[in-house]
C-alpha positions in Angstrom: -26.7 1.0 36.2 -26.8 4.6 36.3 -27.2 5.6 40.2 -30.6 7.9 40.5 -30.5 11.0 42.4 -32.6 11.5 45.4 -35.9 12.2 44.8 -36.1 10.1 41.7 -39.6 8.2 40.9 -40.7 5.8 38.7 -44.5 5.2 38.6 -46.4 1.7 36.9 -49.8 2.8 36.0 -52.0 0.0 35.3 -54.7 -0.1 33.7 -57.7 -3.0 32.5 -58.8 -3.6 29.2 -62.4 -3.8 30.8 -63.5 -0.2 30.8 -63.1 2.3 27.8 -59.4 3.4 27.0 -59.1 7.0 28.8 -61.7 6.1 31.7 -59.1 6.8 34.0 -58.8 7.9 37.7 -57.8 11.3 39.1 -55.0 10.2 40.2 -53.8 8.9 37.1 -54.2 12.0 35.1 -52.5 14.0 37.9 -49.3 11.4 37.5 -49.4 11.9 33.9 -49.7 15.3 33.3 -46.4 15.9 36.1 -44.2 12.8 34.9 -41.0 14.1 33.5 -41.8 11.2 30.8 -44.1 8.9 30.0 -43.0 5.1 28.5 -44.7 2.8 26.8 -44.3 -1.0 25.4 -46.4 -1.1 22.8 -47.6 1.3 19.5 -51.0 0.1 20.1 -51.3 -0.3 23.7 -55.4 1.3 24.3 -54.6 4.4 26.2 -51.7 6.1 23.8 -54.6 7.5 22.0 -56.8 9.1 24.7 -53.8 10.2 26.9 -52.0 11.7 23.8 -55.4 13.7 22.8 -55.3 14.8 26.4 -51.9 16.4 25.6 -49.7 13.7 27.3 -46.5 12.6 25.8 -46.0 9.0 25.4 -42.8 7.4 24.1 -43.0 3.6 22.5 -39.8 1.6 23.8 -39.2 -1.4 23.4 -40.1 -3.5 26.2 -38.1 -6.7 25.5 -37.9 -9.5 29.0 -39.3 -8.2 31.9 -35.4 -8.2 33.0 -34.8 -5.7 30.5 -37.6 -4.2 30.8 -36.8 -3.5 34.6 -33.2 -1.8 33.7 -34.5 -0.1 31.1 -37.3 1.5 33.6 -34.9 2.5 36.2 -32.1 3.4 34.5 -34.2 6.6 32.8 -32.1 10.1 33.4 -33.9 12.6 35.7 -36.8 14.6 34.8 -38.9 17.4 35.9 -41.0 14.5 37.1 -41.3 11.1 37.6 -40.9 8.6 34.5 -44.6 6.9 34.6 -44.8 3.5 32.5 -47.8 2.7 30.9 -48.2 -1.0 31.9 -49.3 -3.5 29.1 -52.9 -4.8 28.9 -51.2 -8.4 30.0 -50.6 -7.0 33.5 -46.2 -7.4 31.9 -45.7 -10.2 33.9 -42.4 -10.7 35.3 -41.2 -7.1 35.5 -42.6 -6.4 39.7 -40.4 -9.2 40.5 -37.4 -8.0 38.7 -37.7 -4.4 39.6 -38.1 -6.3 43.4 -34.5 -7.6 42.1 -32.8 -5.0 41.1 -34.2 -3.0 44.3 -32.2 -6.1 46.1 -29.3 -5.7 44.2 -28.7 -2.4 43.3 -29.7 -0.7 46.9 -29.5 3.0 46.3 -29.6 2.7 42.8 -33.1 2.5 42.2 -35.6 5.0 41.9 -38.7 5.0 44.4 -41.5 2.7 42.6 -44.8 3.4 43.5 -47.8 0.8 41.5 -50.8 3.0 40.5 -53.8 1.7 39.6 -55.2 4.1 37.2 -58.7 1.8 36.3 -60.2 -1.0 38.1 -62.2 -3.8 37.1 -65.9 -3.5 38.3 -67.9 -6.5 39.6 -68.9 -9.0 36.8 -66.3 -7.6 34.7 -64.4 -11.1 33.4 -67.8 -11.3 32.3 -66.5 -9.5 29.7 -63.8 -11.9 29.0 -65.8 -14.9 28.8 -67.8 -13.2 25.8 -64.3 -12.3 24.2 -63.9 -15.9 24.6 -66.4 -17.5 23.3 -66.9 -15.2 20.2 -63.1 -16.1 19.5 -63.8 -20.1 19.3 -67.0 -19.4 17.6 -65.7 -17.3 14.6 -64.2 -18.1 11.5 -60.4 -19.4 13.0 -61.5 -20.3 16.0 -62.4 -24.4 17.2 -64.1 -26.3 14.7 -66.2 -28.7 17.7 -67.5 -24.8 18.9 -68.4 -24.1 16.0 -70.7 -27.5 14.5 -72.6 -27.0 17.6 -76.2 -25.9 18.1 -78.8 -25.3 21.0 -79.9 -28.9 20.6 -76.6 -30.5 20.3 -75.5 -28.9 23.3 -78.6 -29.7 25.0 -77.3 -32.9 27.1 -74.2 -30.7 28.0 -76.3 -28.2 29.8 -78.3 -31.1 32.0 -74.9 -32.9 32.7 -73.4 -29.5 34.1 -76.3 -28.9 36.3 -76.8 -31.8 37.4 -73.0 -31.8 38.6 -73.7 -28.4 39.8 -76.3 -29.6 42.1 -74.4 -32.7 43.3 -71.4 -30.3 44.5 -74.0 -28.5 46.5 -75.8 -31.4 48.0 -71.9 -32.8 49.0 -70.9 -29.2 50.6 -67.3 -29.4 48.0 -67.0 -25.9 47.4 -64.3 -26.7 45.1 -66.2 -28.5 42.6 -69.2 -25.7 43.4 -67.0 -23.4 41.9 -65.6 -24.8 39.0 -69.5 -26.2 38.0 -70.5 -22.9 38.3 -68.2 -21.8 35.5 -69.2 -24.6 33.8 -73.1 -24.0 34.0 -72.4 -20.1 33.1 -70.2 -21.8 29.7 -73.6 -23.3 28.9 -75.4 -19.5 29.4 -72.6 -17.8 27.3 -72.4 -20.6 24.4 -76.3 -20.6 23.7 -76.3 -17.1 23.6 -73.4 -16.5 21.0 -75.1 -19.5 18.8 -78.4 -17.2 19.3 -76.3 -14.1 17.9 -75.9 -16.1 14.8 -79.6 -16.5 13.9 -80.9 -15.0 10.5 -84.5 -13.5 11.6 -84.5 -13.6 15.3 -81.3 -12.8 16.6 -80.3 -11.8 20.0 -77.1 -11.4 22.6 -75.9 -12.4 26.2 -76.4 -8.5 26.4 -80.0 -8.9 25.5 -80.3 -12.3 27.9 -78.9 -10.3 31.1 -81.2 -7.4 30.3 -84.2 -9.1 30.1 -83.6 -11.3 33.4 -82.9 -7.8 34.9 -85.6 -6.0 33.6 -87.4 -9.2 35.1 -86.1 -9.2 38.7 -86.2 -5.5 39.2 -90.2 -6.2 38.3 -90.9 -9.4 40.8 -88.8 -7.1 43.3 -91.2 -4.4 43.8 -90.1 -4.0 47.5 -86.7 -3.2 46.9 -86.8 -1.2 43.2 -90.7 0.1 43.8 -92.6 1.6 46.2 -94.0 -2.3 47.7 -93.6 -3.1 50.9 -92.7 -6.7 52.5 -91.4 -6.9 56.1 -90.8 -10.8 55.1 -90.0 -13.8 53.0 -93.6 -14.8 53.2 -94.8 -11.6 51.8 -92.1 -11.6 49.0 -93.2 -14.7 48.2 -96.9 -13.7 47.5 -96.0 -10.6 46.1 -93.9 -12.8 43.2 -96.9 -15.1 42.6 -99.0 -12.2 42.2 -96.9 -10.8 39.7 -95.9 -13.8 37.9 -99.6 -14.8 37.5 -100.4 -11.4 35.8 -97.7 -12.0 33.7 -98.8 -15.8 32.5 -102.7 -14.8 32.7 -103.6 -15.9 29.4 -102.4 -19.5 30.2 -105.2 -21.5 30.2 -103.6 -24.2 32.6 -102.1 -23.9 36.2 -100.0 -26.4 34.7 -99.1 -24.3 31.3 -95.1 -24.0 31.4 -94.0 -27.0 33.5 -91.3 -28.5 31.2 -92.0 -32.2 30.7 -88.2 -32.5 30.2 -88.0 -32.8 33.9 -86.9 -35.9 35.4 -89.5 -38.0 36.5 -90.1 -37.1 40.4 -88.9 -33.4 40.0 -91.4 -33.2 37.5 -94.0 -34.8 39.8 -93.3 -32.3 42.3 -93.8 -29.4 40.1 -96.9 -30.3 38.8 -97.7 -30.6 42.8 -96.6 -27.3 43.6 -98.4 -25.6 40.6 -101.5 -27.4 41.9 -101.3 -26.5 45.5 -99.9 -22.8 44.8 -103.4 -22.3 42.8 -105.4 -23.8 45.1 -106.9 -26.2 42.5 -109.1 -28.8 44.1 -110.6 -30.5 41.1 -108.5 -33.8 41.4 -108.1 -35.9 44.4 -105.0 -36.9 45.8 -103.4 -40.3 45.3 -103.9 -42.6 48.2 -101.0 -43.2 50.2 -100.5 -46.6 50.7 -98.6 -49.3 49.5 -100.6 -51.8 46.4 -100.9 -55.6 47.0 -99.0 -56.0 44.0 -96.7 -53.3 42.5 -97.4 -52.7 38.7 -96.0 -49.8 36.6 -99.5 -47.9 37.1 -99.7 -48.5 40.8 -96.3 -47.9 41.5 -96.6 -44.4 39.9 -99.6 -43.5 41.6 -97.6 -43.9 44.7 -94.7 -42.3 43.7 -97.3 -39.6 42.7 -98.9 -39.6 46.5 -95.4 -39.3 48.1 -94.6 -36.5 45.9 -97.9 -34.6 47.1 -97.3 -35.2 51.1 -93.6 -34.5 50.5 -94.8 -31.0 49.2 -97.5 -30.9 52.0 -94.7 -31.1 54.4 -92.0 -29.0 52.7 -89.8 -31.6 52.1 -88.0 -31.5 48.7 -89.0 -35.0 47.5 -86.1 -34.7 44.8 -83.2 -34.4 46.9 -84.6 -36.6 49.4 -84.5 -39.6 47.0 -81.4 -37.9 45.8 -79.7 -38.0 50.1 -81.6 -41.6 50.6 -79.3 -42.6 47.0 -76.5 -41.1 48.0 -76.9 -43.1 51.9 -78.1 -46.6 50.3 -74.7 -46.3 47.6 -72.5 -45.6 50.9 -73.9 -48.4 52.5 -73.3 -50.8 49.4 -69.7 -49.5 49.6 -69.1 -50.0 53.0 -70.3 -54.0 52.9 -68.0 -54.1 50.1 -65.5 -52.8 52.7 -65.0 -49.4 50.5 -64.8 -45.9 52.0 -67.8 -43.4 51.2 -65.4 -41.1 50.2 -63.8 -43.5 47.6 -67.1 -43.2 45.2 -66.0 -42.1 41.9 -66.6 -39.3 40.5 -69.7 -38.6 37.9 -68.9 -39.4 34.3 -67.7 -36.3 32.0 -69.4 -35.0 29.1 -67.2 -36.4 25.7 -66.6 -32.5 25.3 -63.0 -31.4 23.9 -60.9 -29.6 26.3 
């Protein structure tokens, strides 16, 4: 290895594949226009064509094992300026540690490295990925099962992921909270590329995002209007108010409930539609238990509890869902199981 004189530099610009090629910092462009040379891996790397327009030099070498890679870097001659490598859109894995190697080995040898980030990824950005994703196993080449399904196949998909969502909430595993919320976001992203492929009507997860913000920036006059709410309370009103203007030629308070619901969510919905209206033209259930329990009268009652659950702000839903939850731990434990041994829920039959 060629010993580098003092002074010597060698700069690793990276870059993400997220933003436009040539959206790069000011402290990129300074580096660039001052390195002695620029290097980089790969003919079609995104930025070569921006930073050569820009009147930047860039050299294509052959990057080979990050090993190589790493002499090749430091062993450059000396230059006017630094030599600044153009790191690969795959991050080139490998070559920090073996740059931290030769550093090891060949004290005095190496050139100062400095890492410059010359573009960062801004918030919701693997966003980005996920559609790159999907569009890939959706396409011509990409996984047959992806691509035989529809909105209604994947239908059952949809309820088992949030339903698993809610059940890592409920049990505090932020683990599994995590990894379902990936999963319910799948369900988001797969629906809308299937939508994309519609012959009259279609549309994109661009259009989806843009009409739930167009949506929240409306119900959230306080915070992107001239509203004011100095609490929850008054949020709260103001979003009824503007969600009843928006569904005023419903002819129901009930219009838009989805009867899809399970059967005591959907109970409580209809509840909360009622009471939120202030509709008084049917009486409640009476609360008390029937001499004799027949399918009518034991909805009735399930109906009742459902209306003085909502009376009293309790969510009847996951209350049956925590008194479940207690009477399976208790079944366990007579059978001289641990709570913690339950198994877990049943996947979908959905190909890895």
């Amino acid at each position: 290895m060629t010993t580098n004189p003092p002074g010597a530099k060698l700069i690793l610009l990276t870059t993400t594949h997220r933003v436009a090629p040539g959206l790069l910092s000011w402290s990129a462009w300074e580096a660039l226009r001052s390195a002695g040379r620029v290097l980089a891996g790969d003919a079609g790397h995104p930025q070569l064509a921006p930073v050569r327009q820009a009147g930047v030099e860039v050299e294509v070498v052959p990057a080979g094992s990050a090993p190589s890679l790493a002499r090749l870097l430091t062993g450059q001659p000396a230059g006017e300026g630094p030599t600044v490598w153009l790191g690969g859109p795959d991050g080139d894995p490998g070559l920090t540690d073996a740059l931290a190697r030769l550093a090891v080995e060949h004290a005095g040898e190496v050139p100062e490295i400095e890492v410059l980030p010359g573009s960062y990824d801004l918030p919701g950005a693997r966003l980005l990925d996920l559609a790159s994703v999907m569009d890939r196993l959706r396409s011509p080449g990409g996984c047959p099962w992806d691509a035989e399904q529809t909105h209604a196949s994947l239908v059952k998909y949809l309820v088992e992921e949030a339903y698993e969502l809610v059940e890592a909430i409920e049990e505090g595993d932020r683990d599994t909270l995590r990894e379902e919320l990936g999963d319910v976001l799948l369900q988001v992203f797969f629906h809308s590329r299937i939508a994309e492929e519609h012959p009259t009507d279609p549309f994109s997860v661009d259009d989806v995002a843009g009409d739930i913000v167009e949506k929240l920036m409306y119900r959230h006059p306080h915070v992107f209007g001239d509203a004011e709410a100095t609490g929850a309370a008054e949020v709260e009103a103001n979003w009824e108010t503007l969600k009843a203007a928006e569904k005023s030629e419903r002819e129901s308070v009930l219009d838009g409930v989805p009867a899809g619901l399970p059967s005591l969510a959907y109970a409580a919905k209809l509840v909360s539609r009622v009471r939120r209206s202030g509709f008084a033209g049917v009486s409640d259930e009476p609360y008390e238990l029937p001499a004799e329990l027949t399918p009518e009268s034991a909805g009735g009652l399930l109906l009742a509890v459902a209306q003085r659950a909502h009376d009293a702000g309790v969510d009847v839903d996951a209350a049956l869902r925590a008194a479940a939850r207690g009477y399976r731990d208790a079944v366990r434990a007579a059978e001289g199981l641990k709570p913690e041994q339950s198994e877990q829920p049943e996947q979908p039959e959905q190909p890895e």
